[in-house]
N, C-alpha and C positions, 0 to 999 in steps of 0.2 A: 518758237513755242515748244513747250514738252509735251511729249506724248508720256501715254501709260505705260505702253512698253520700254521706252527710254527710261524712265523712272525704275521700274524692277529690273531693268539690266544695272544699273549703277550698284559697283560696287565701291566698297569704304578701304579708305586709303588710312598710312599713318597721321593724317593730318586731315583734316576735315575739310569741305571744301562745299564750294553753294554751285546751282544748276538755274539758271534763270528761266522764268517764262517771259511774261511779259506787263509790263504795269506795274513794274515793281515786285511779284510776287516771285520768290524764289526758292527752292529747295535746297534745304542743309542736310549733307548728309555728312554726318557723324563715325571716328574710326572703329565707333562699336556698333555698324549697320544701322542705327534709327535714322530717317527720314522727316525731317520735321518742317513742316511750310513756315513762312516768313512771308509778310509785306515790310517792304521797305521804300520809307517814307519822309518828307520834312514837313516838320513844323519849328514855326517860329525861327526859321533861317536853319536849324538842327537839321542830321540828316537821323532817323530811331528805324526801331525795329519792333513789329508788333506778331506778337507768336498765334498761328495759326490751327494747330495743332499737327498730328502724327501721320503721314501715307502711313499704311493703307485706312489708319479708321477715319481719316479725312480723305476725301478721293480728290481726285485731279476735279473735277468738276466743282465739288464742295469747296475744294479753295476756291476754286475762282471766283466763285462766287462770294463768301465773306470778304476776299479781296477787295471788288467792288461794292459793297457794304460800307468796310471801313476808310476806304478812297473817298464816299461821298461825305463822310467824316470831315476828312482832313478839308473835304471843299470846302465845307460851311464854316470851316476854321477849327474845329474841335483835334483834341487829340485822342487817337482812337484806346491807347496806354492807358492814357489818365480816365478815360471813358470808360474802360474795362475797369481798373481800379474801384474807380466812385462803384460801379453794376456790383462786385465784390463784397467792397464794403457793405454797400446796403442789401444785399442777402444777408452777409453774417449781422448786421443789426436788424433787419427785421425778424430772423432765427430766434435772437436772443432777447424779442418782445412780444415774439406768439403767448397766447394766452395760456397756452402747455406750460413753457418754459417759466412763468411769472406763477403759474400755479404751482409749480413744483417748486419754485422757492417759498412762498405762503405754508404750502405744506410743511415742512424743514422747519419752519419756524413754528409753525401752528402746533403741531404735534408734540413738542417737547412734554408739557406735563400730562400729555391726555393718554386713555386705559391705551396700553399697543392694541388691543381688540378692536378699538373703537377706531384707534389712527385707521388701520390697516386697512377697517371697512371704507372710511372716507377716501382712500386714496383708491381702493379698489374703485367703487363708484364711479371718479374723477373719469378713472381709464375706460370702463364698459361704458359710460354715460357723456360723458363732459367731453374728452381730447376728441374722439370720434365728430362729433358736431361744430364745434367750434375750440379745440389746440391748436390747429396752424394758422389759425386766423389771428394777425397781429391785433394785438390788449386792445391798443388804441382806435380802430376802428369797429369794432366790436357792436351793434346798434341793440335795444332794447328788439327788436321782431327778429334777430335770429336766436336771439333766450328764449323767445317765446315756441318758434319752427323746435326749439332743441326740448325744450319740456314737453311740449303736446305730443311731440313721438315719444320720449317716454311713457308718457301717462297711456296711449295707443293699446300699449301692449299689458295695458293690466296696473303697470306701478306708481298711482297717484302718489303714495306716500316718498317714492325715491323722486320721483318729478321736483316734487316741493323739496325736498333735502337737497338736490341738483341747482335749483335756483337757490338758494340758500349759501350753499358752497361759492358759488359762481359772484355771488353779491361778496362777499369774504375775501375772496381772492380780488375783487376789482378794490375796494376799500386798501387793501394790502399795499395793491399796487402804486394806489394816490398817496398813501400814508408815505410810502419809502422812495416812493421817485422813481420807479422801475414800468417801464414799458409805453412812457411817453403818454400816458390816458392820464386825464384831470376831471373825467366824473367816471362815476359809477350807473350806466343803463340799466340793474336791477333793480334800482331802486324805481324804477320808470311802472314795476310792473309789481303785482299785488298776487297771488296765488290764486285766487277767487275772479278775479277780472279772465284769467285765460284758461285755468283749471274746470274740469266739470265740478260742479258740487257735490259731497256725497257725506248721507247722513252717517253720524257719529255711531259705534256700535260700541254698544259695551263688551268687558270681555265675555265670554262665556263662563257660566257659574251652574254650579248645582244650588238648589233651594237649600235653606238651612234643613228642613225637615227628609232633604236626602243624603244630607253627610252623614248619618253610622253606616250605612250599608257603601260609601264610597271609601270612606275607612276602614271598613273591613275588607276592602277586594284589594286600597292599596296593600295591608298585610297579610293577602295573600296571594300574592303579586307574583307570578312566575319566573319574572325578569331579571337580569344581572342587581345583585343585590345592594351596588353602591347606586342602581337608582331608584330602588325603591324606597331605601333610605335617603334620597335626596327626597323625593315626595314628603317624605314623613315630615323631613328638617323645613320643608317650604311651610305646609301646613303648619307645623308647631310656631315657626318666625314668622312667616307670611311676609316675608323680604320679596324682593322682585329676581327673577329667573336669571339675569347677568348678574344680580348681587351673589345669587346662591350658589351657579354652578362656577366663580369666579375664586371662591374661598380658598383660604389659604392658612393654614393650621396655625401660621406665624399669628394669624387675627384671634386667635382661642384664646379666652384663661378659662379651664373648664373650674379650677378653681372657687373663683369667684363668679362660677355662673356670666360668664359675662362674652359678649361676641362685638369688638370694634374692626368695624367696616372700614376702611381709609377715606378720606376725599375723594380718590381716583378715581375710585368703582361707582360713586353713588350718583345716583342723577344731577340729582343738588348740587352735587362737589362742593359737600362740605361732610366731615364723619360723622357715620352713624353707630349709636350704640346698642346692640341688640339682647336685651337681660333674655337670659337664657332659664325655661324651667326645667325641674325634675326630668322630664320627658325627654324635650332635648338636650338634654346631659346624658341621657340614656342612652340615644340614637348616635351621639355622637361616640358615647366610648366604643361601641360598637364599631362604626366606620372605623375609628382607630387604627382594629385589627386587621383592616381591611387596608386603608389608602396611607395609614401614619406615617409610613416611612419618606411619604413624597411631601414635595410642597403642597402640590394640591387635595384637597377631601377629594371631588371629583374629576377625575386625570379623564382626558380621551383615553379610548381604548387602543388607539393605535400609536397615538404621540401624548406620550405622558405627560409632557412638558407643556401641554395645552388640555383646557378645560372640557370636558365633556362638551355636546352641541347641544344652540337652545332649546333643538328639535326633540333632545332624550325625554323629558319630562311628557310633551305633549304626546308623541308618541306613545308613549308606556298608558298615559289618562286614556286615547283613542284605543289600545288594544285592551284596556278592561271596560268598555261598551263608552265610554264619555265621549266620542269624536259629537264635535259641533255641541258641547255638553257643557265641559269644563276643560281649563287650563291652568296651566302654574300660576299665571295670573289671578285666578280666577278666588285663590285661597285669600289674598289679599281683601276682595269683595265681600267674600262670605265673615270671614273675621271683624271687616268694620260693622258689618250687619248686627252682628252676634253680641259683640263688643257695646255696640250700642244701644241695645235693645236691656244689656242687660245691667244699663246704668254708668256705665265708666262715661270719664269723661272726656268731652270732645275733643279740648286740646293734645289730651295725651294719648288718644288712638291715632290722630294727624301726625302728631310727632315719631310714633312708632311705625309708622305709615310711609315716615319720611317725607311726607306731601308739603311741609310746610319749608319754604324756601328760608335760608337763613345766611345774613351777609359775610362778607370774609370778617369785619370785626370782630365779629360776638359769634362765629360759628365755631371755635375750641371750647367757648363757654356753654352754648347754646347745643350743642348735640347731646349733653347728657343732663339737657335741663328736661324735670321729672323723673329721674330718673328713678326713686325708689317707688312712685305708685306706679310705674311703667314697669316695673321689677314685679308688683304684686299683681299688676294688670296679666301680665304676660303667665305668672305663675298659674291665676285662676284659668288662662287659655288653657294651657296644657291639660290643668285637671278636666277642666270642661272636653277635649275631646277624648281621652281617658275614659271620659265615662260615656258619652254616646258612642262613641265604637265597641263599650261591653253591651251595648243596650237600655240604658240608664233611661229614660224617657224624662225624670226630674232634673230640671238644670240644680246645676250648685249654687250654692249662696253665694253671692260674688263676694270677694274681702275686702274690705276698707279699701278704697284709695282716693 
């Protein structure tokens, strides 16, 4: 039998050469000093050799012990080689069917036409939210109650709304998975569960808005706004379009023809993902030469201030509304609410405040056709907006005549 100290006295010769214990287990020691254990063994009439690993990070003791491990192997007739193999393989196949890994193909694939704003936050998500709970858990075993353990800790900490986009995502990715044959699963558990079955319920809020009878005095404070001046003119550009805060701080000069009054949105950007066309008036033709002088030479109207190459944050707008007295008040949002009010109140018609609204969903057919449908009362709609605020920010107390549309 070997001792320990037998063992670090051995040293390495030009030719390597084994040191037995006993029961087959024996020490190789190699003419570049490593130490490597061995059992050696027959099966099936063969005599093999099965690797033990390295003295010292396997000790004399530690062999001996897998020794008789894989001896009682060989009893029951198995081979301890081919036994190790299969153990191998089925790590790297279970690795390459965690629900991490099948997600991150879905992703790869999902993302191809969508905003990169919009990938980047889903994939962020996946990792703070999703891998942490259930990534190394193989696709296929995956049961509807740890979606459920995985959303309610979400929601714990404050974020119903990421909870439901988290099961959302999760339902997507198992759908992915049954579609293309990847991760051994043939149903999809999200579908087992419903938002409102595990989710607390929580009433709807509108966004926050000023009355119409307090926009002059909020348009006057945005112009006189103490702020970096590319967001106080983002304010202005929200107000006169009443587009949505990713449409607006997203823009891209390439999307102008100041020309023809006219602002096309992409598909990419818009909720609907289908374009939007946004007739532009006097006002905002105004605001925008101005930016010109300011952001013209970039791709974007509104650059971050530190990585130009990315859009201001959605937080500028609400910010700058909270630091002229509006927190809990009003939001970027909120010019959208007040304009359909306005709009409506003062006769236009419903279809074409919907459509300028972008509310009204439209299919990939007839959405090349259909995004600049109305457009010329949508042009005159939008013009009368502009004068209309125009004149409540001088004080005008008489609304305008609205014109034809």
């Amino acid at each position: 039998m070997l001792t320990v100290t037998a063992i670090q006295k051995a040293k390495p010769t030009d030719k390597q050469y084994r040191m037995a214990d006993e029961r087959g287990l024996v020490l190789l020691v190699r003419p570049n000093g490593a130490k490597l254990w061995q059992l050696r063994y027959r099966h099936d009439g063969k005599e093999k050799t099965a690797s033990l690993g390295q003295f010292p990070d396997v000790s004399l003791s530690d062999a001996r012990t897998k020794r008789d491990e894989l001896r009682k192997l060989v009893a029951a007739g198995s081979d301890p080689v081919a036994v190790k193999r299969t153990e191998r393989q089925a790590k790297v196949l279970a690795s390459e069917n965690t629900f991490e890994t099948v997600a991150r193909q879905w992703y790869e694939h999902w993302k191809g036409p969508k905003n990169p704003r919009h990938a980047g936050y889903v994939l962020a998500r996946l990792e703070a939210d999703v891998f942490p709970a259930i990534g190394s858990r193989p696709i296929a075993e995956i049961l509807a109650p740890e979606l459920v353990a995985m959303v309610k800790a979400i929601e714990k900490r404050g974020a119903l709304d990421i909870a439901k986009r988290c099961l959302q995502m999760s339902g997507q990715v198992f759908r992915y998975a049954i579609a293309h044959g990847v991760g051994g699963t043939t149903r999809n558990p999200a579908t087992d569960i419903k938002p409102t079955d595990v989710l607390t319920p929580r009433t709807k809020e509108n966004y926050a808005r000023v009355d119409v009878r307090e926009l002059p005095l909020l348009l006057r404070k945005i112009e006189a706004y103490q702020g970096t001046p590319t967001t106080r003119l983002a304010i202005k550009l929200m107000a006169l379009t009443f587009v949505r805060t990713g449409e607006l701080i997203g823009a891209r000069w390439a999307e102008f023809d100041l020309d023809a009054s006219r602002w096309d949105i992409p598909a990419s950007r818009m909720k609907m993902k289908t374009p939007h066309v946004v007739p532009l008036s006097a006002q905002a033709i105004d605001v925008l030469r101005t930016l010109q002088t300011i952001t013209g030479g970039r791709a974007l109207l509104f650059p971050g201030e530190r990585d130009h190459a990315k859009p201001m944050s959605n937080n500028t707008i609400l910010g700058a509304l909270d630091r002229m007295g509006y927190k809990g008040k009003m939001t970027g949002h909120g010019f959208r609410g007040v304009a359909s009010t306005v709009l409506h109140e003062h006769g236009f018609t419903h279809d074409h405040i919907e459509l300028q609204l972008a509310h009204m969903e439209r299919n990939e057919v007839s959405a090349a056709y259909n995004h600049a449908l109305y457009l010329e009362p949508r042009a005159k709609m939008m013009t009368w907006w502009g004068n209309y605020l125009e004149s409540v920010a001088k004080g005008n107390v008489l609304p305008l005549r609205k014109l034809v549309a």
